[in-house]
C-alpha positions as CSV (number, residue, x, y, z in Angstrom):
1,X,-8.3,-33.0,9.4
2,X,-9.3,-36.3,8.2
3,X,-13.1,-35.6,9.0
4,X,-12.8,-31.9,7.0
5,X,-12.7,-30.2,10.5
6,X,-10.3,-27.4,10.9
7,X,-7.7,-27.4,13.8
8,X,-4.8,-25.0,14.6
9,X,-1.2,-26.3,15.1
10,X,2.2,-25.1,15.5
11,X,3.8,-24.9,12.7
12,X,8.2,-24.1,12.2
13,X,9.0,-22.0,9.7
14,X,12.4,-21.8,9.7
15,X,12.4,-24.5,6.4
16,X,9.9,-22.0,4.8
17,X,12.4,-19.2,4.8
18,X,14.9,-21.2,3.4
19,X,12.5,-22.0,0.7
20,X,12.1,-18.3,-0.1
21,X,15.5,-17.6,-0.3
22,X,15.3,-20.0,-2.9
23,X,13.3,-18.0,-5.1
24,X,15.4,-15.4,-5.4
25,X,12.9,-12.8,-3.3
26,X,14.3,-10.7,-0.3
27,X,12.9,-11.7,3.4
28,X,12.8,-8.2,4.5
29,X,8.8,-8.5,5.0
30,X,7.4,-12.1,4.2
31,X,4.2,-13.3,4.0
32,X,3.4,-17.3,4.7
33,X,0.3,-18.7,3.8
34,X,0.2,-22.8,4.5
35,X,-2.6,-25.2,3.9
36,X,-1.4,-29.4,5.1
37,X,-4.1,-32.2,4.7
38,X,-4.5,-35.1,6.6
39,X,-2.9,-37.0,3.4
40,X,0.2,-35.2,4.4
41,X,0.0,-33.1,0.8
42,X,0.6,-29.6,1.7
43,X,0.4,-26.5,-0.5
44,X,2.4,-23.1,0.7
45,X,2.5,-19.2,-1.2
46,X,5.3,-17.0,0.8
47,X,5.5,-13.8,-0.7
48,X,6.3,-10.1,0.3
49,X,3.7,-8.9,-2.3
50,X,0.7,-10.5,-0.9
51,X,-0.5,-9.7,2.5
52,X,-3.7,-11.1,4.4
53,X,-6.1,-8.0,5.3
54,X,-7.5,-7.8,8.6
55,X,-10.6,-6.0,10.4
56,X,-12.8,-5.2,8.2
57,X,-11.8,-7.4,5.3
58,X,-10.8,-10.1,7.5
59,X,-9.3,-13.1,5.0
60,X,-9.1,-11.3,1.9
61,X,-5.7,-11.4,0.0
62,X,-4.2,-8.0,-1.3
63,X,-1.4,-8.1,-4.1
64,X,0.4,-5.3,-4.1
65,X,1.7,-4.5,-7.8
66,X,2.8,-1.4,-7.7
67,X,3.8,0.0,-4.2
68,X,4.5,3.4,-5.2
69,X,1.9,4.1,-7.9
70,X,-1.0,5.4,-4.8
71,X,-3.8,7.6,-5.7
72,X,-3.3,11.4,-5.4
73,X,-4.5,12.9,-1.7
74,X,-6.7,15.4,-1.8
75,X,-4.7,17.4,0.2
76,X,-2.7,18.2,-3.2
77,X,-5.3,19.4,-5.4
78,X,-7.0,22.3,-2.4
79,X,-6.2,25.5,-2.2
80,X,-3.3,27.3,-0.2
81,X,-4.5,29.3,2.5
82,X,-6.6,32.7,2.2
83,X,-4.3,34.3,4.6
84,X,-0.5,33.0,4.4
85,X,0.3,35.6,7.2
86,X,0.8,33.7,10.8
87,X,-2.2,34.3,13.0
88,X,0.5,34.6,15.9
89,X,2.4,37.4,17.5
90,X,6.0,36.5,18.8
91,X,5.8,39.6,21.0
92,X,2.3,38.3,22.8
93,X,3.5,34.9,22.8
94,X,6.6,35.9,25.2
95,X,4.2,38.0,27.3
96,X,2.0,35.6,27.8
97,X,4.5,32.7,28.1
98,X,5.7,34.8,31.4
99,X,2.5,35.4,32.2
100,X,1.8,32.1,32.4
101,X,5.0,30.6,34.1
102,X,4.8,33.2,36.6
103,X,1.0,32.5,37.8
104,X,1.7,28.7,37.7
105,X,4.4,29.5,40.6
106,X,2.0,31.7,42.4
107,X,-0.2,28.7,43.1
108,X,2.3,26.3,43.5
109,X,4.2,28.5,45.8
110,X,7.5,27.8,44.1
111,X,8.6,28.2,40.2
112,X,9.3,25.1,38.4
113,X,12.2,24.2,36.7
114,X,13.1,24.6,33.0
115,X,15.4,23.7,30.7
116,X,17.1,27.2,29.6
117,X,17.4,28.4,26.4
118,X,20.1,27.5,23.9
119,X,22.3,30.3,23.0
120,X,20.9,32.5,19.6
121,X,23.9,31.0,17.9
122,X,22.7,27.5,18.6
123,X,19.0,28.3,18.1
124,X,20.0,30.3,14.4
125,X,22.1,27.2,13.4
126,X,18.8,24.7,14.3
127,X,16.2,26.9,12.2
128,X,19.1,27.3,9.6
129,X,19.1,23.3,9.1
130,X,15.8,22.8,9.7
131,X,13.9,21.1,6.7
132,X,10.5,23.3,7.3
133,X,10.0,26.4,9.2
134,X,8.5,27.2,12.7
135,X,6.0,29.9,13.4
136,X,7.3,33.1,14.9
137,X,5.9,32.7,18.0
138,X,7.3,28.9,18.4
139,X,10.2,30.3,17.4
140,X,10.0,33.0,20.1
141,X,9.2,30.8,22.9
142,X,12.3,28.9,22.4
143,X,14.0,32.1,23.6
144,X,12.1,31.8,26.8
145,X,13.1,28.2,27.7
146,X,14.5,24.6,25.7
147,X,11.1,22.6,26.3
148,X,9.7,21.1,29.5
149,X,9.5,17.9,30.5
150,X,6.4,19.5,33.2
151,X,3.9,19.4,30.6
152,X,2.9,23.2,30.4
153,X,0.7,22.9,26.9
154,X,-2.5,20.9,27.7
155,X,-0.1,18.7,29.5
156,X,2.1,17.8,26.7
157,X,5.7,18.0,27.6
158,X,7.3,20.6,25.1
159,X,10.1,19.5,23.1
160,X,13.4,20.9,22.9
161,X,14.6,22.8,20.2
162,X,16.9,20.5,18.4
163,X,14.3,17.5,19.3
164,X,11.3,19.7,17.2
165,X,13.8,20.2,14.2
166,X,16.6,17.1,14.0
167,X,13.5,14.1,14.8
168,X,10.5,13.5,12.9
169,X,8.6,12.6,15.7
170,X,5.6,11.6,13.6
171,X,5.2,10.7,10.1
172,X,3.2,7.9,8.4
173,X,4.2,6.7,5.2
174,X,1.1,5.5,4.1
175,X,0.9,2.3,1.5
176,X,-1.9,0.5,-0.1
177,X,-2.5,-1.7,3.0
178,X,-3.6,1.2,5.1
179,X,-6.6,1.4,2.4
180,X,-5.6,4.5,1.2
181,X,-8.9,5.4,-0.6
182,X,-10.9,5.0,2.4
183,X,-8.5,6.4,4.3
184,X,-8.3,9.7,2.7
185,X,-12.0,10.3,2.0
186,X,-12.0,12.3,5.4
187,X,-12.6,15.8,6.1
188,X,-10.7,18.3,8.0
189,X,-13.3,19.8,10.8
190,X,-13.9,22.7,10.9
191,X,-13.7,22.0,7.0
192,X,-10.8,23.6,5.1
193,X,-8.8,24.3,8.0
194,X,-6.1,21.8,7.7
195,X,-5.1,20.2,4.3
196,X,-6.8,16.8,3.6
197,X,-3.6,14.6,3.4
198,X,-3.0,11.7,5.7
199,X,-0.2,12.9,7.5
200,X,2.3,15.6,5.8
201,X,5.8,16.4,6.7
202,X,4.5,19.6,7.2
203,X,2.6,18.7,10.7
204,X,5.6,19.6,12.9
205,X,5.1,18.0,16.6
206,X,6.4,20.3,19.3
207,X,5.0,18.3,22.5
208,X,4.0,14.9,23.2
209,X,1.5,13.3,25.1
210,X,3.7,10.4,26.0
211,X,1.6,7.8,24.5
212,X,1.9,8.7,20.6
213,X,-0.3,11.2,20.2
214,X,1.6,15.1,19.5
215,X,0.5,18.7,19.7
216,X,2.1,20.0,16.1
217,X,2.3,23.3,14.1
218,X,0.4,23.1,10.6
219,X,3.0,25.0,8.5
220,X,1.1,24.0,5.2
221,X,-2.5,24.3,5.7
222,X,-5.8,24.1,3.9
223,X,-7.9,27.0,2.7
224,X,-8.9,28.7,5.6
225,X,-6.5,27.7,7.9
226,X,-3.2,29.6,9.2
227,X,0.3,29.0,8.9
228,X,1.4,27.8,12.4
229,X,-1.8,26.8,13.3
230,X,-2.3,24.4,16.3
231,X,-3.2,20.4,15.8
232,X,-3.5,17.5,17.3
233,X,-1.9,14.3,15.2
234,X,-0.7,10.8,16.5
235,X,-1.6,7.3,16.3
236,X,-5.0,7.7,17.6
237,X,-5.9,10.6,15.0
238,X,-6.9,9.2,11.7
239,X,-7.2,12.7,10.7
240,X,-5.3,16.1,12.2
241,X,-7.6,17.6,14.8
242,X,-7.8,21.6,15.3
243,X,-6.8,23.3,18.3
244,X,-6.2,26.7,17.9
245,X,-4.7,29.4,15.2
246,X,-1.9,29.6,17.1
247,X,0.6,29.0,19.8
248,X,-0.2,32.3,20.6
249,X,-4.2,31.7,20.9
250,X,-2.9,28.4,23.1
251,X,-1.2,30.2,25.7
252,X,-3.5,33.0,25.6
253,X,-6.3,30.1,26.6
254,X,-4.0,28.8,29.4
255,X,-3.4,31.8,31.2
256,X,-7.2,32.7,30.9
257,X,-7.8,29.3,32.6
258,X,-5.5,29.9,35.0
259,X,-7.6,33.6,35.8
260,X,-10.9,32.0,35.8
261,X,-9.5,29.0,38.4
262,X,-10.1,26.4,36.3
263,X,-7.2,23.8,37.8
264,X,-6.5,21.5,40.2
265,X,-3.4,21.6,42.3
266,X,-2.1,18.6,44.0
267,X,1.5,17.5,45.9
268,X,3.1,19.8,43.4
269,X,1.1,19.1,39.8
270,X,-1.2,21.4,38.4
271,X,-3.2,20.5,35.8
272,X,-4.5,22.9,33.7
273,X,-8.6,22.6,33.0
274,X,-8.3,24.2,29.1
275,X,-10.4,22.6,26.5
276,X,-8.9,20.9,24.0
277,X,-10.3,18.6,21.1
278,X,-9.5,14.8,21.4
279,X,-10.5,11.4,19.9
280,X,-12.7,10.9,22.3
281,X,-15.4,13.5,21.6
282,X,-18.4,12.7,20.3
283,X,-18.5,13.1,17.0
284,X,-22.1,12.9,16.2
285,X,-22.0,16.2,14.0
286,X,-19.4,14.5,11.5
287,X,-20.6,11.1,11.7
288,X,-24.1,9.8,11.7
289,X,-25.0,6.0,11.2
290,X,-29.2,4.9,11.5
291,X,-31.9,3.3,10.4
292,X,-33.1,6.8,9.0
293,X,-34.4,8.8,8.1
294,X,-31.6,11.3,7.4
295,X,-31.5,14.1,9.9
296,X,-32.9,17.0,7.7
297,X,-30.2,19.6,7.9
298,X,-26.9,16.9,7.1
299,X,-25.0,20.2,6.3
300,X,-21.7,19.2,8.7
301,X,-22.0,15.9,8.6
302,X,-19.3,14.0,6.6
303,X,-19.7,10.5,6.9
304,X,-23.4,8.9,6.6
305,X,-24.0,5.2,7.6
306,X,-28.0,4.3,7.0
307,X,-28.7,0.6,8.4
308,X,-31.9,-1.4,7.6
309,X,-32.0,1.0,4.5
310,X,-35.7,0.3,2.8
311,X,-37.3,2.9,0.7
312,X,-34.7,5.0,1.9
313,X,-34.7,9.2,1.0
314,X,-31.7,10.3,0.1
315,X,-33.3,13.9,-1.1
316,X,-32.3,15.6,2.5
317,X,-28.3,14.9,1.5
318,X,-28.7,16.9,-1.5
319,X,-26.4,19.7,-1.2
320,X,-24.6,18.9,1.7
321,X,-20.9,19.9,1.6
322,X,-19.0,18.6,3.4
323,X,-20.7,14.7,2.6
324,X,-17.9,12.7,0.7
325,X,-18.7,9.0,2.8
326,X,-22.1,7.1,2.1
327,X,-22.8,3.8,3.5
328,X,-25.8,2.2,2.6
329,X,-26.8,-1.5,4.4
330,X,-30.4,-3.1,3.9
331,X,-33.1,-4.6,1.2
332,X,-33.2,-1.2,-0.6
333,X,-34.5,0.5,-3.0
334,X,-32.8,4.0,-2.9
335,X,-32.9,6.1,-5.1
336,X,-29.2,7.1,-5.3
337,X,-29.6,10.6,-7.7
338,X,-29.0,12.8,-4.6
339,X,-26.1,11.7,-4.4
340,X,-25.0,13.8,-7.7
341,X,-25.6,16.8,-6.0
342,X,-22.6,16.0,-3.4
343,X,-18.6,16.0,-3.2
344,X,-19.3,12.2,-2.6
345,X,-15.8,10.0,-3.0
346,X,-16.3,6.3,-1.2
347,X,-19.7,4.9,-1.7
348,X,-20.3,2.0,0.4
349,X,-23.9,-0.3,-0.8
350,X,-24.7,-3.3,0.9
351,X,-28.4,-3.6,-0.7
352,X,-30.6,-5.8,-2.7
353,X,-30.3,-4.2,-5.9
354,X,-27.9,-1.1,-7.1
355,X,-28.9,1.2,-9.8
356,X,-25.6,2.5,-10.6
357,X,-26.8,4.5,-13.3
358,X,-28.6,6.7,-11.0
359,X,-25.0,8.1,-10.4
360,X,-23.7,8.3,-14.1
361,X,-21.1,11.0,-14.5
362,X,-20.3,11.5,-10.6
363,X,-17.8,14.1,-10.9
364,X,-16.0,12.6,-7.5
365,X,-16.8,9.4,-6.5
366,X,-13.5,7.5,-6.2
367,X,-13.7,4.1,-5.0
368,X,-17.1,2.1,-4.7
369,X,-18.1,-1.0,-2.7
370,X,-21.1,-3.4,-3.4
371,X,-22.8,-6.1,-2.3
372,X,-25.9,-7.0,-4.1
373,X,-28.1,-9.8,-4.7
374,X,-29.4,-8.8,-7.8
375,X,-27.1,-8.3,-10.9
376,X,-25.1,-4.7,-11.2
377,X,-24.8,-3.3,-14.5
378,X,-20.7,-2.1,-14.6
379,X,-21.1,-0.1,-17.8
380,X,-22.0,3.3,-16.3
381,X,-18.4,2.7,-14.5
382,X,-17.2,4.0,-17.5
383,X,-18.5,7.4,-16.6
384,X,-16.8,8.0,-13.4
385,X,-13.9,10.1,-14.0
386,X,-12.0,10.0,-11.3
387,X,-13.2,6.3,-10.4
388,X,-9.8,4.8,-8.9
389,X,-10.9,1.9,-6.2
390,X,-14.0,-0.7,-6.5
391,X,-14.7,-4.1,-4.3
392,X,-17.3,-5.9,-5.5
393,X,-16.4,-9.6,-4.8
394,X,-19.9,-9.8,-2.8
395,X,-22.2,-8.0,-5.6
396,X,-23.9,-10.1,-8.6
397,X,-22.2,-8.5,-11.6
398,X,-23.0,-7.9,-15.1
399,X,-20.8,-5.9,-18.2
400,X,-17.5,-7.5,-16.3
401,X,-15.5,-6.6,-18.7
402,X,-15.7,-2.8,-18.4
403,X,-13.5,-3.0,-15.9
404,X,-10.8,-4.0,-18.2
405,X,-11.6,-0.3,-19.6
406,X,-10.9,1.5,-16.6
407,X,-7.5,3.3,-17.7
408,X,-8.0,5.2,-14.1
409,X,-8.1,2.0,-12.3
410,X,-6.0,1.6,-9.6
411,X,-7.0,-0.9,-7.1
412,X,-9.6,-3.8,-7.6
413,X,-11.4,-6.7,-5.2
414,X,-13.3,-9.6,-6.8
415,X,-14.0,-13.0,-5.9
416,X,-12.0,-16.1,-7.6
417,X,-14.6,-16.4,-9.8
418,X,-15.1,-13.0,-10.6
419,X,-11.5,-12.5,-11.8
420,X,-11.5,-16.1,-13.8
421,X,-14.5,-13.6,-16.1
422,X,-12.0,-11.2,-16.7
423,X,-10.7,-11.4,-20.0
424,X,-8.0,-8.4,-20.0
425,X,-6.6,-7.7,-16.9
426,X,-6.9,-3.4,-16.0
427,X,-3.1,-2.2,-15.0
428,X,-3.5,-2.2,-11.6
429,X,-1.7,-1.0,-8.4
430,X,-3.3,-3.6,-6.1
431,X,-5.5,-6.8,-6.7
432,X,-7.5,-8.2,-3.8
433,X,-8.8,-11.6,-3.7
434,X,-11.7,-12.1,-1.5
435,X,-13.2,-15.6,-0.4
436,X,-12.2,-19.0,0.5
437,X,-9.7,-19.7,-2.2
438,X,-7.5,-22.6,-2.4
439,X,-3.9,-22.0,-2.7
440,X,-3.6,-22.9,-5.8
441,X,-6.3,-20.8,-7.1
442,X,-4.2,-18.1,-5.2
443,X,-1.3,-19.1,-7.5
444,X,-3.3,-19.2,-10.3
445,X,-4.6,-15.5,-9.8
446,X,-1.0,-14.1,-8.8
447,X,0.9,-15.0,-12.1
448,X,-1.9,-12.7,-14.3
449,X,-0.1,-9.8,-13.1
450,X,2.9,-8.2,-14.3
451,X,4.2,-5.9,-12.0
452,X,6.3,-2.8,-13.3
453,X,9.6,-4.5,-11.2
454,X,8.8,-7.7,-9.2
455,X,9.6,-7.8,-5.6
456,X,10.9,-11.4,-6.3
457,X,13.1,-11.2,-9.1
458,X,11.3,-12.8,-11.9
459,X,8.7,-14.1,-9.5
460,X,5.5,-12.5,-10.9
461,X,3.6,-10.7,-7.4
462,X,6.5,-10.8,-5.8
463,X,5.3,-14.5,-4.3
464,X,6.7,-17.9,-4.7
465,X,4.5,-21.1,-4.8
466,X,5.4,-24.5,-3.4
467,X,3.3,-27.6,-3.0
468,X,4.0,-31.3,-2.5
469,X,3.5,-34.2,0.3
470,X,5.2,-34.2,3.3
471,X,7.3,-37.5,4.3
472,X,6.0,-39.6,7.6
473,X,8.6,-39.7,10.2
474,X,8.0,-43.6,10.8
């Protein structure tokens, strides 16, 4: 406004997107960033590369360069399973599964209805097409009945056959906006059970909770877990949750529920009392955030949060694990050479002063956050093999241009300011922009990059740039 106040309006776009058609870039996902002053001048970027970030970054600018170019999961590089073999029994499963249905009528006083099966012709042509596999004892089930829609597993309604292996019920394609290397610096708990990926193909749901959360076999999992085992995915599971080594274990659990009386029966719905992990269990033994000091046996924990850090010890960590998150908030100092001795891969240090050096050669550590007062020397950076993230548009910086040597650099945050230092731009996947930056210093960032095929054409970042005055009406 005309008194430099701020003020939300209403704003048609519909001009915009005939603007962007303009420059030649496709509207299938556009981005509209407008900025009018009181003079009338206005200044617009509309783009499909750049997106504005939101909780935790809130107003930082991401550029998205190369959209297929993401950093390898960990789930890739760890080991198959011990045991390959099914921890299941087809034969017990069936049992059991009668077992089951059979008790559930005895307290309910009538049987309940399911679907039947398909006919073995049908159910061999399914398996046949199926992309994956199902464990035997899934498999055998399906021979017992086509799904529920009662919600007989931990009251999940069962899928059908040809719903479990025609739909992909859930799948996230994960991109750079989801953060990937924070996203991925999870653990699987108990550790090693299921593979460290951020969803996979290979976490088949077979029942639903209705709200977008699934019950799903693991047919691909980590090191000590079992094909077929038992998870819990969806859209409130960052990370796949363990149930059980089987579907077999499951229904063993439910019909031991059922003997023990643990249920509640009411105008014809039983519910089932059989534990089962969720999102909503504490989680204290993974997670710990204080103001210290460190518990002394951090063994299972795998994220660590330390507010009001001052003359924090880090010597308890040493060793952990399972310990790949670090957050550090607070004047400082810390000593930060514990943190060598752990499979540490997002560092998180909102302090004073940063010693980075303390951490030269960190065999792990793949992306790194700072926020410093005092200047941070980046030459150590160059130590960090599998270094492939940093944001450091809050930190005081010094050795800037190391970053420009970073072959293994994938995604980068500065400030305006901080980016104008940089002589040679690193090949990156995605540039953030952090701060209050005009638009035209927006443009003026986005044409340094040369992505390997523009979204836009010839437009470089995918993003087209428009400014002028608009016209009074009178």
């Amino acid at each position: 406004m005309a008194d430099g106040s701020e003020q939300a309006i209403r704003v048609g776009l519909h001009e915009a997107g005939e603007l962007y058609e303009l420059s030649g870039a496709s509207a299938d996902r556009l981005t509209v960033e407008l900025t009018v002053e009181a003079s009338g001048r206005f200044e617009a970027v509309l783009s499909q590369a750049i997106t504005r970030k939101t909780y935790p970054e809130q107003g930082q600018l991401l550029c998205v360069l190369r959209p297929d170019h993401l950093p390898v999961q960990p789930g890739a590089e760890q080991d198959g399973p011990a045991d390959p073999t099914p921890a299941g029994d087809l034969e017990d499963a069936v049992r059991l599964f009668r077992q089951y249905v059979r008790k559930r009528a005895e307290i309910r006083g009538e049987e309940e209805s399911l679907p039947p099966p398909l006919d073995a012709a049908e159910r061999a042509a399914l398996l046949a097409d199926f992309r994956s596999e199902l464990p035997p004892d899934l498999v055998a089930l399906y021979g017992e009945a086509d799904g529920d829609d009662i919600g007989l597993f931990h009251g999940h309604p069962w899928f059908g056959l040809e719903s479990t292996t025609t739909h992909i019920h859930h799948h996230h394609e994960w991109k750079w906006t989801d953060d990937p290397l924070w996203s991925m610096a999870d653990e699987a708990e108990p550790p090693g059970t299921t593979r460290r990926w951020i969803s996979s193909l290979n976490w088949i749901p077979f029942a639903t909770s209705t709200g977008g959360d699934y019950l799903a076999v693991d047919m691909d999992p980590g090191p000590t877990g079992r094909p077929g085992q038992v998870i819990r995915v969806g859209r409130n599971y960052g990370r796949p949750v363990y149930v059980a080594d089987s579907v077999t274990t499951m229904l063993r659990r439910h019909v031991a529920a059922l003997d023990r009386g643990d249920y509640w029966e009411e105008d014809g719905y039983l519910d089932v009392d059989v534990d089962i992990p969720s999102y909503l269990d504490d989680d204290s033994e993974t997670f710990w955030r204080g103001a210290g000091p460190i518990p002394k046996k951090p063994h299972g924990i795998h994220t660590l949060v330390v507010d009001e850090a001052r003359s924090l010890d880090l010597e308890p960590v040493r060793g952990a694990p399972h310990l790949r998150t670090v957050m550090l908030f607070g004047e400082g100092p810390v000593d930060l050479r514990p943190l060598l001795d752990i499979p540490l891969e997002a560092l998180r240090l909102h302090l004073d002063a940063v010693d980075l050096h303390q951490l030269a050669g960190h065999p792990t550590l793949r992306v790194v956050q700072l926020a410093t007062r005092q200047p941070v020397d980046l030459s150590v950076l160059r130590t960090f093999p599998r270094l492939e993230g940093l944001e450091l548009s809050d930190a005081a910086l010094q050795n800037v241009g190391t970053i420009a040597e970073l072959s293994g650099l994938l995604s980068l945050t500065l400030s305006y300011e901080q980016w104008q230092e940089l002589d040679t731009m690193p090949r990156l996947a995605a540039a953030g922009l952090a701060g209050d930056a005009t638009l035209s210093q927006v443009n003026e960032w986005a044409t340094r990059f040369e992505p390997d095929q523009p979204p836009g054409g010839q437009l470089p970042c995918g993003y087209a740039y428009f400014e002028g005055r608009l016209r009074s009406r009178d």
